[in-house]
VEXDREN-2710 file (C-alpha; in Angstrom, 1 decimal):
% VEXDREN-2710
k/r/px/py/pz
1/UNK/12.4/-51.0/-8.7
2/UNK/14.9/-48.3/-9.1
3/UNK/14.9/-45.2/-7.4
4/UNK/16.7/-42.0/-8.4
5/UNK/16.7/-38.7/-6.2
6/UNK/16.0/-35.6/-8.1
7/UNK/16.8/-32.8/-5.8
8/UNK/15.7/-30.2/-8.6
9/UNK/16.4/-27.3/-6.3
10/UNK/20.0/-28.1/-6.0
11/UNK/21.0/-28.8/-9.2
12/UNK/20.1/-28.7/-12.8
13/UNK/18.4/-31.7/-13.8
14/UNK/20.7/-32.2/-16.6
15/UNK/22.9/-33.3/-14.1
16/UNK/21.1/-36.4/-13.0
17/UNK/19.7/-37.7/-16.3
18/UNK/21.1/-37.6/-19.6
19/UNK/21.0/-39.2/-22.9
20/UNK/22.9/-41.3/-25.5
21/UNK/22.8/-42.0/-29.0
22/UNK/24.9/-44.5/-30.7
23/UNK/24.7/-44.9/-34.5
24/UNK/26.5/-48.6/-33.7
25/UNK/24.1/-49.5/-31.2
26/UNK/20.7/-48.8/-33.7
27/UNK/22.5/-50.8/-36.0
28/UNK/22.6/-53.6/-33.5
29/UNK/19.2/-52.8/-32.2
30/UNK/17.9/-53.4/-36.3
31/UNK/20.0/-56.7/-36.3
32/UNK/18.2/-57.9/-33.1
33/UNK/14.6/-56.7/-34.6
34/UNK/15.6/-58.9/-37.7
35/UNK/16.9/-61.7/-35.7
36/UNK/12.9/-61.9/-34.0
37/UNK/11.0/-65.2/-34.9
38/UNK/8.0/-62.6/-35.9
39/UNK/8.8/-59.2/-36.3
40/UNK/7.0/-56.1/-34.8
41/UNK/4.7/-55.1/-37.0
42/UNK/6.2/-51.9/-38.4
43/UNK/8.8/-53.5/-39.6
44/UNK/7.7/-57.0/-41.1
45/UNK/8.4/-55.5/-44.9
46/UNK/11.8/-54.1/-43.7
47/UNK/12.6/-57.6/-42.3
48/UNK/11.6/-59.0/-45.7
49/UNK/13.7/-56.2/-47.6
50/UNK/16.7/-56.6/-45.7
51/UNK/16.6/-60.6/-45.8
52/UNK/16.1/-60.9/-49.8
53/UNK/19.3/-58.2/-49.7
54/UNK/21.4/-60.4/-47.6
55/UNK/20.5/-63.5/-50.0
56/UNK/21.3/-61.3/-52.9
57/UNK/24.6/-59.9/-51.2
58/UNK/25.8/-63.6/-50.4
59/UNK/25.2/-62.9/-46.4
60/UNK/22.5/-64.7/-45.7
61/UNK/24.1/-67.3/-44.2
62/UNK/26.9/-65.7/-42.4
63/UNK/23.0/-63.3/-40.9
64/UNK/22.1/-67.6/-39.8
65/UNK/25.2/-68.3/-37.9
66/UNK/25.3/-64.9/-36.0
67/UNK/21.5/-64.7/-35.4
68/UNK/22.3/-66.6/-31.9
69/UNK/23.7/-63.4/-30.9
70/UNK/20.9/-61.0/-31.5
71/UNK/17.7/-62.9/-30.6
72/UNK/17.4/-62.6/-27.0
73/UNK/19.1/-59.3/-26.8
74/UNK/21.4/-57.0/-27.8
75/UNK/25.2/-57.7/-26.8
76/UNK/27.0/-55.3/-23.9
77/UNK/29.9/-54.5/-26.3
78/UNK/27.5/-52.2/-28.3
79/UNK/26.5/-50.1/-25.1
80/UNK/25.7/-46.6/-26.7
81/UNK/27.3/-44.6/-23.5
82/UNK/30.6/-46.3/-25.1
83/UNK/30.4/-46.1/-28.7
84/UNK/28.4/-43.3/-29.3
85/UNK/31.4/-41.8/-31.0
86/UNK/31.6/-44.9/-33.5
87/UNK/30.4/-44.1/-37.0
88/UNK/32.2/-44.6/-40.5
89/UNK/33.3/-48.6/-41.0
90/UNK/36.9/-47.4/-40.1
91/UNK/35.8/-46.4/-36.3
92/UNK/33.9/-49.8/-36.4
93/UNK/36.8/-51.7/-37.5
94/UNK/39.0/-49.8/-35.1
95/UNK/36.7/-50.4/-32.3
96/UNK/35.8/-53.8/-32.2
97/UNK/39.7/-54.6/-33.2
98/UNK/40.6/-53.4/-30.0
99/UNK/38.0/-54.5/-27.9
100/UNK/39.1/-57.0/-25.4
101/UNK/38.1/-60.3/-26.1
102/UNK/36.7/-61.7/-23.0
103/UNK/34.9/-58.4/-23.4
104/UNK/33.5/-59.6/-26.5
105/UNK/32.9/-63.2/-25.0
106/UNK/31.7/-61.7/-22.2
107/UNK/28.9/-59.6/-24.0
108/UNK/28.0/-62.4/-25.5
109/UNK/27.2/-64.9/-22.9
110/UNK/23.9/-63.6/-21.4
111/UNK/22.1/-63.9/-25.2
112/UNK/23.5/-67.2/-26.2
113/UNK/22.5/-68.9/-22.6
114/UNK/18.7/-67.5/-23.4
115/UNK/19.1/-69.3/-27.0
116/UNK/20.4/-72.6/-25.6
117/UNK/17.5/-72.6/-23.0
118/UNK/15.1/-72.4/-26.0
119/UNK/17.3/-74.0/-29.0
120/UNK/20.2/-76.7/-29.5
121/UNK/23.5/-74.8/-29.1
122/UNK/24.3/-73.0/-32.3
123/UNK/27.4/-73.2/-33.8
124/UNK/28.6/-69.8/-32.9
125/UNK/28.7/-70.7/-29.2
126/UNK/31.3/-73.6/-29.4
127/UNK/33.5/-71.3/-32.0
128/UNK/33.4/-69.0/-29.5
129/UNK/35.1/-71.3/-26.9
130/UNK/37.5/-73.3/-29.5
131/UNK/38.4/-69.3/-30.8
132/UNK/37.2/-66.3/-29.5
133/UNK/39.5/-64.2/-31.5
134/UNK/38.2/-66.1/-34.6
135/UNK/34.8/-65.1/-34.2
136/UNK/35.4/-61.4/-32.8
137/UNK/36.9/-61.0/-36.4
138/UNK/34.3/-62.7/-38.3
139/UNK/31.5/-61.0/-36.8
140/UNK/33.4/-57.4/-37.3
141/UNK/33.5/-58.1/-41.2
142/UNK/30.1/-59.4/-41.0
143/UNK/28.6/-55.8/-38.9
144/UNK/31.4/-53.6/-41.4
145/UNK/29.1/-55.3/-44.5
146/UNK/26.0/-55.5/-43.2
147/UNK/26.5/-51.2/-42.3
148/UNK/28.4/-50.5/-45.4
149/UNK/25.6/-52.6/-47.8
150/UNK/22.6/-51.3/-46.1
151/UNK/22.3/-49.6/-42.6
152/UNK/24.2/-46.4/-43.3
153/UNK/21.1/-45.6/-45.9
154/UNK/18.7/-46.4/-42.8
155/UNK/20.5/-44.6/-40.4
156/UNK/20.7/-41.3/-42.3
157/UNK/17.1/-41.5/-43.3
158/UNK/16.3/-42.0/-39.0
159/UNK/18.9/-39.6/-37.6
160/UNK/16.2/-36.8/-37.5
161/UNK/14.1/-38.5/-35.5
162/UNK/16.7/-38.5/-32.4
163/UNK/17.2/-34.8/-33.4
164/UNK/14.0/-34.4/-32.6
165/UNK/14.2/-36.4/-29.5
166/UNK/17.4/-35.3/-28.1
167/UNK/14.9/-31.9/-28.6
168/UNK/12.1/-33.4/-26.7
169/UNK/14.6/-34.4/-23.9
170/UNK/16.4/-31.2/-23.7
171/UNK/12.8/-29.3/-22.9
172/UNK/11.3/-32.2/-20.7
173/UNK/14.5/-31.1/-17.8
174/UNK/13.3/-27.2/-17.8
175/UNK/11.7/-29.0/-14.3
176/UNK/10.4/-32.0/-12.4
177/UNK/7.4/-31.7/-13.8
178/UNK/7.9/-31.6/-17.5
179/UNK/10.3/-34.3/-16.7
180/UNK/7.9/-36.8/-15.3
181/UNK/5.0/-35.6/-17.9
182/UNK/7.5/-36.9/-20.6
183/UNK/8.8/-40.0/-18.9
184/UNK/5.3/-41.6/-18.0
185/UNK/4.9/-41.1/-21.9
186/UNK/7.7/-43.6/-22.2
187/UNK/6.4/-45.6/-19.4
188/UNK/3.6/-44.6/-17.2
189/UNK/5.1/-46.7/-14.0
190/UNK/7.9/-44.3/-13.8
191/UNK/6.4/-41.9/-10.6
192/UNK/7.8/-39.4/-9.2
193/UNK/7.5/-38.6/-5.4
194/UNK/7.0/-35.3/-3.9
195/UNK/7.9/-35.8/-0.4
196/UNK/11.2/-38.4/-0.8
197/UNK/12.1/-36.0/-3.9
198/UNK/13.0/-39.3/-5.6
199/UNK/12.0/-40.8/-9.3
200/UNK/11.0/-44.3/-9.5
201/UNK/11.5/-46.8/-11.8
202/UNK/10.0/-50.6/-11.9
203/UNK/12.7/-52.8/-13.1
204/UNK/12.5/-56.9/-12.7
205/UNK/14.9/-58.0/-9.8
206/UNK/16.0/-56.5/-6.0
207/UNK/15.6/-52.1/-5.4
208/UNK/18.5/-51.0/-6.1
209/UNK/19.0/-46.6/-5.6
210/UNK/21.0/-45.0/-8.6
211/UNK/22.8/-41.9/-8.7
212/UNK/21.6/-40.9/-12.7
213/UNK/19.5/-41.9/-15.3
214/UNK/20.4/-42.3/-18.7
215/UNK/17.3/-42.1/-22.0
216/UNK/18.9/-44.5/-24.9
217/UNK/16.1/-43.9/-27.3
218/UNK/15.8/-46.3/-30.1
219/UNK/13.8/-46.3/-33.4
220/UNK/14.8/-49.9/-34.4
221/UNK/14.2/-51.3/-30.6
222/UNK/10.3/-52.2/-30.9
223/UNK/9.9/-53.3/-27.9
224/UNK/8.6/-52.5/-24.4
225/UNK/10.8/-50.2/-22.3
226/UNK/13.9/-52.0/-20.6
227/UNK/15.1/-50.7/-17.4
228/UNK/18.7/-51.9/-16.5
229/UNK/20.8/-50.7/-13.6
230/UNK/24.7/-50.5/-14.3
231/UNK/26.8/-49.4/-11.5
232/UNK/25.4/-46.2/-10.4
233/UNK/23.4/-45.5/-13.6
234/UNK/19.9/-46.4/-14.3
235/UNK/19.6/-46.9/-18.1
236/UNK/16.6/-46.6/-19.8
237/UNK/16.2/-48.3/-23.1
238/UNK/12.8/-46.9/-25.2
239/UNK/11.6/-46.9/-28.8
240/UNK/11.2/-43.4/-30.0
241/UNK/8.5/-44.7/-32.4
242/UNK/6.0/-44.8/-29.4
243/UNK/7.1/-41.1/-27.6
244/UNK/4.2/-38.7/-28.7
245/UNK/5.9/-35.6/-29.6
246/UNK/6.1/-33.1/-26.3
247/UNK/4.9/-29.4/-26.3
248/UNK/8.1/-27.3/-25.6
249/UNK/8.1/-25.5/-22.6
250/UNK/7.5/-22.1/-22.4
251/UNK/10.5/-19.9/-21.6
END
């Protein structure tokens, strides 16, 4: 469990939690939906969609070798506290040219363990050891493409659902209340405790106290809610798709 004091008569609560939004990090989020075995529901006919439109744009096989990387998870190096400001294909390019390698590698590790525990070791996984650098470049081409060809559509068609989140949000930290009304609608385990003043998260692992809490909502994440600690920050992971809408808060 994670616990996170809100001492809401000492400071705003916008202090202590907060919220991110990274156009790079939905895209990776609909690359690890299309990378499932069997897709959520809501999005079996875009899986279909986007698979015959890599086939037709020659990528479906360059999609095969970096699946590996997007099945069990979605890789550190797209955190969306880091590149929320990363957008156009030139900010892409620009970011992933000068991220560090073994931060790359790095990133990487965690997913392609889970795959090798399930599946032989895919090719991707010995590349990466022969030539990190190699792959790091190959895989920017292959997200440039894949956001050029057909996310950038999706992404402007969802970008005012986190308008309307980032709304919901804003209203849910007028007070403790409103706050914990709308985070049990993300996860009704999340409690709040009058007497300790603190907010409290399960989370798989050892307790662990954090000093802020940060909402990533997600449209193309269809999955349960993931609670990760990271440093001092709790970060909560949550598909927008399952948030009933909030009733704004009187001023």
């Amino acid at each position: 469990m994670i616990t996170i004091p809100l001492p809401g008569n000492q400071s705003p609560l916008s202090n202590l939690i907060s919220y991110s939004v990274s156009p790079l990090y939905e895209m990776a989020a609909s690359l690890y939906t299309l990378a499932q075995e069997t897709p959520p529901e809501r999005f079996a006919y875009w899986t279909e969609e986007k698979v015959e439109q890599f086939e037709s744009a020659r990528l479906l096989k360059e999609w095969g070798y970096f699946v590996p990387l997007f099945r069990y998870g979605i890789p550190d190096s797209f955190d969306p506290l880091h590149t929320k400001g990363v957008m156009a294909v030139d900010d892409q390019y620009e970011y992933f040219v000068t991220l560090p390698t073994d931060h790359f590698v790095r990133s990487m590790k965690p997913i392609l363990e889970e795959w090798i525990s399930h599946h032989d070791a895919p090719v991707v996984a010995f590349d990466l050891e022969e030539d990190a650098d190699y792959v790091k470049g190959r895989f920017s081409l292959f997200v440039s493409s894949y956001w050029q060809l057909f996310f950038e559509a999706n992404w402007e068609a969802i970008a005012p659902k986190f308008v309307r989140e980032a709304e919901r949000i804003y209203y849910s930290l007028q007070g403790i209340d409103s706050l914990t009304t709308y985070l049990q609608t993300i996860s009704p385990a999340i409690t709040y405790d009058t007497e300790t003043h603190q907010l409290t998260c399960p989370s798989n692992g050892p307790s662990y106290d954090a000093q802020h809490l940060i909402l990533y909502p997600s449209y193309y994440y269809a999955q349960e809610p993931t609670l990760t600690k990271k440093g001092w920050n709790a970060h909560l992971l949550y598909s927008i798709s399952e948030v009933p809408p909030q009733p704004k808060t009187p001023s």
